[in-house]
Structures are given as structure tokens and as C-alpha cells.
N, C-alpha and C positions, 0 to 999 in steps of 0.2 A: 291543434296548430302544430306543425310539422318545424324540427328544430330548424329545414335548409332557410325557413321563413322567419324565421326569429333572427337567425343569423343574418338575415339579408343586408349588408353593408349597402347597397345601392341606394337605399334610402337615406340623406344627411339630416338632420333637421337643427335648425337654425333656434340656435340659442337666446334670442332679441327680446334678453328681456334685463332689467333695469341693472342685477349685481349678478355677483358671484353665488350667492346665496339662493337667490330664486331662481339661478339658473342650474343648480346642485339638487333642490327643490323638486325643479322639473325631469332632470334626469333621473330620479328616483324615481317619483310616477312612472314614468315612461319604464325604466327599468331592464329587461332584457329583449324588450320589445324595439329597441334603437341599439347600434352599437357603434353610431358615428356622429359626430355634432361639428357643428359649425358656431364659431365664437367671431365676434366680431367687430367693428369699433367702438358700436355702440356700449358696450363691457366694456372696453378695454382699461374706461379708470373706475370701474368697478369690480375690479379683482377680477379681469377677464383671465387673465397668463394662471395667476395662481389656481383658478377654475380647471383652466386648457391642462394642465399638471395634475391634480388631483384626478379629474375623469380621466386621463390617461395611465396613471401609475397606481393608483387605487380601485380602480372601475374596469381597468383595462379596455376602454372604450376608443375610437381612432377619434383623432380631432382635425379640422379643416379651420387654421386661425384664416380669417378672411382679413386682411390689413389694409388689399389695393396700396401698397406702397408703390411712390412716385418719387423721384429726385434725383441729384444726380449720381452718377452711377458707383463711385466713392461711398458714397452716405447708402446707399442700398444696398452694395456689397456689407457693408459694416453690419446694419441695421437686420439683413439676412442672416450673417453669422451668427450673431447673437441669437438670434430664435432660435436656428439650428440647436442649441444646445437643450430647447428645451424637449428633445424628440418629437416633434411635433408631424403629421403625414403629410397635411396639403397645406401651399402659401400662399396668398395672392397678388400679386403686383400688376400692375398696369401695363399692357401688351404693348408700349413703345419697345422696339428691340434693343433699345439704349437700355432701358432699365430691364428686361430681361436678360439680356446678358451678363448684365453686373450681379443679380440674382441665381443666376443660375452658378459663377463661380465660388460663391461659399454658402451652398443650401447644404453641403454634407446627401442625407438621405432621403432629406423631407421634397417632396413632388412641387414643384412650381409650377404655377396655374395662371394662366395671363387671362386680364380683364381685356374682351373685347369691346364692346359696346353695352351699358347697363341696361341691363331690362326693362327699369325704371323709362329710358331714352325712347323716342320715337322721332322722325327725322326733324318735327320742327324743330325739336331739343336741340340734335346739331346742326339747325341753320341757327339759331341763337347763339351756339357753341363755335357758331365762325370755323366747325367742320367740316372738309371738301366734300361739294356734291355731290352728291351718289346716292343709287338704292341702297337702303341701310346693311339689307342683309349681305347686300354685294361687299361693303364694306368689313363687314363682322367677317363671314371670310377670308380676305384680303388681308385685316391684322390678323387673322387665326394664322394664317401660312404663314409670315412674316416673325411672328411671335415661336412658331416651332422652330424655323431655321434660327432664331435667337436663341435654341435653348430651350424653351418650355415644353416643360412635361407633361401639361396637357391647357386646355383652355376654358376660362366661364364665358358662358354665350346662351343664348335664349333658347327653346327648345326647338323656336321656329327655324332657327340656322342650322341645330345639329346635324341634320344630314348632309348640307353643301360640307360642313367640314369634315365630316366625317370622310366625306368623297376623295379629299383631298389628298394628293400622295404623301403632301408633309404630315399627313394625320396617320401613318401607320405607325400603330404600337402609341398611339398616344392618350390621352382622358379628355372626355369632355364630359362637363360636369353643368347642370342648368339650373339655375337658377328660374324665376317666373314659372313655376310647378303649382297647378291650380287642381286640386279632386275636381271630380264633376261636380258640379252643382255649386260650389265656392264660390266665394264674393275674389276677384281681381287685387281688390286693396290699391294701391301704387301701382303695381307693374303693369306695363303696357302689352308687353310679347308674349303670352302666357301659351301654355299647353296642358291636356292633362300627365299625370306618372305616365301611364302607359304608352301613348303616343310620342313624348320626351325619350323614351327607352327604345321603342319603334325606331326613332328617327335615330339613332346611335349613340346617344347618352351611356357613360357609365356608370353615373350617379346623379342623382335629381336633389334637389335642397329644396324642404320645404319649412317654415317657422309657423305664421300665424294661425294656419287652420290645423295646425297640429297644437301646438302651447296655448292656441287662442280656446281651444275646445273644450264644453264642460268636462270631458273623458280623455286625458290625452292620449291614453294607451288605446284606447278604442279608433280613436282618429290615425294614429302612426299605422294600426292593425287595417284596417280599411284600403290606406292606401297603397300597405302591401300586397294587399290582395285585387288589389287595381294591375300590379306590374305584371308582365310576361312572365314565365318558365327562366328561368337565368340559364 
């Protein structure tokens, strides 16, 4: 195994599991075979932050706290600053330009990531959601531009969208990061918009987050290993 592959940052994988302890657990297993995670509500009152600290300052691992904060723009600037301190790389907040804005002025160095549409979502979601009509992806585009002239340093979005955004002129120099990352042969789980690693990275991803079929696997290091070897040449 070649170290540029070990190293390979492009891979996240999503920490979704009960504490801080089985999520330290995992990171262990997994080992140098990951060097990025994603922490996220579901932690969060299970010793999510003091996790996100530890793998960072001890582990020297990059971490992506996933929050999707939402409110008003007051409470979000606040609620930003305070992370900020914890050095954290990637945030998430909700692709209204109201709350990226407010986000983007006390993030310090940490990269701000606007939620376009959840991968979970599929258009019934937002006609229940009383969200203006449109093709969805039309949509996921539409807050992606809208979210970068607010500010965000890069965007979560399905793998299915990455390239209309990528296309986009407000997309230069920016991250997009996918969520709904399936291996071949994977069960779906939840998410509706899936792709696999390597088509996710095709389409203009510069990082894929993948949780259950990596921590879900009898082998997780073998499962993270696999799907490195699924991605392109960086």
C-alpha cells in the first residue's frame, strides 16, 4: 500500500455512532488508514466536541464537525465563533445566505460548508416541505451559487449535482464535499441520491463522506482500504 494512499484525505468517514468512546474505538481500528472524520449531531451529547479535540490534537487527524446550524444570524455568528476555537477544518450550516453570511464572519480558519438539499430528500420530501417547485437538482445548484456569493467555502450536495456545481463560475476555488457515497455493491440505507467514490470524484468532488459501510463492516480498515482503491489517481 503506497503512503500517497494512506494519506488520501479525500476520503471522510462519518463517525455515527452512539459516544465519544466508540467513536475513538473506531478511529483506532481504522488507524492510518483515515485521516479525516466527520462528527456529527448524533455525538454531539455524547462527547462529540471533546472527540472532535482529541482526534485532532492527539491523532493529528482533520475533522469535519457536521452541525447544519440554522437561526438567526446573531446566534450563528456566536455559535460559529465558539467552535472556531476549537480548530476545527470543515462546519456545516444551512445554505440560506442569511445564515451563511453570519457564518462566514467569525469562522477564523475553519472552511464553511453550506447544506444544499439532504441526500436523505427526494422532491416528494420538498413538496411535503412546502419547498418551491422545481427539479431538485435545478434547485441544489441554485442554493450552491447563492451560498458561495454568501460566503461559503465550499458546499454539501449529492454526488448526483457535483458537476452542475462544479460548472458553476461561483464554484471556482471552492469544495464540494458528498455526502450519499455508496461502494459498489452497498446497501443505500436512508439516502435517496447516491453515487459510487469514484463517480462522486469524476463528477468534481473533493471529498466523499462515507459512515455505515465503513464502521458498519466486520473489517473496517479493510472497508476504508477498498474504497480507496475504488477512487481515481488524485
Amino acid at each position: 500500500m503506497s503512503s500517497d494512499r494512506i494519506s488520501d484525505d479525500r476520503l471522510i468517514v462519518a463517525l455515527d455512532l452512539p459516544d465519544a468512546l466508540s467513536g475513538l474505538q473506531m478511529a483506532e481500528r481504522l488507524g492510518d488508514a483515515v485521516s479525516f472524520y466527520k462528527i456529527g449531531l448524533g455525538m454531539l451529547t455524547g462527547g462529540g466536541l471533546a472527540l472532535a479535540n482529541e482526534l485532532k490534537e492527539e491523532h493529528g487527524k482533520r475533522i469535519f464537525l457536521d452541525m447544519k446550524l440554522f437561526d438567526i444570524g446573531a446566534t450563528v455568528e456566536a455559535a460559529v465563533r465558539g467552535l472556531a476555537r476549537f480548530d476545527l477544518d470543515f462546519l456545516t450550516v444551512h445554505g440560506d445566505p442569511h445564515v451563511v453570511h453570519a457564518a462566514a464572519q467569525t469562522k477564523g480558519d475553519m472552511k464553511i460548508l453550506a447544506v444544499t438539499i439532504l441526500t436523505s430528500l427526494d422532491r416528494s420530501d420538498l413538496d411535503a416541505g412546502l419547498i418551491v417547485a422545481g427539479d431538485l437538482a435545478d434547485l441544489v445548484t441554485t442554493r450552491a451559487a447563492r451560498a458561495f456569493e454568501a460566503g461559503a467555502d465550499g458546499v454539501i450536495a449529492s454526488p448526483r449535482e457535483a458537476a452542475a456545481i462544479r460548472a458553476l463560475p461561483e464554484a471556482a476555488g471552492k469544495l464540494i464535499v458528498t455526502p450519499g457515497v455508496r461502494p459498489t455493491g452497498a446497501e443505500r440505507g436512508d439516502q435517496k441520491r447516491v453515487e459510487t467514490p469514484a463517480s462522486a470524484i469524476v463528477a468534481g468532488a473533493d471529498h466523499i463522506v462515507v459512515g455505515r459501510p465503513i464502521h458498519g463492516a466486520a473489517d473496517p480498515k479493510s472497508a476504508a482500504h477498498a474504497i480507496l482503491d475504488e477512487l481515481p489517481s488524485a
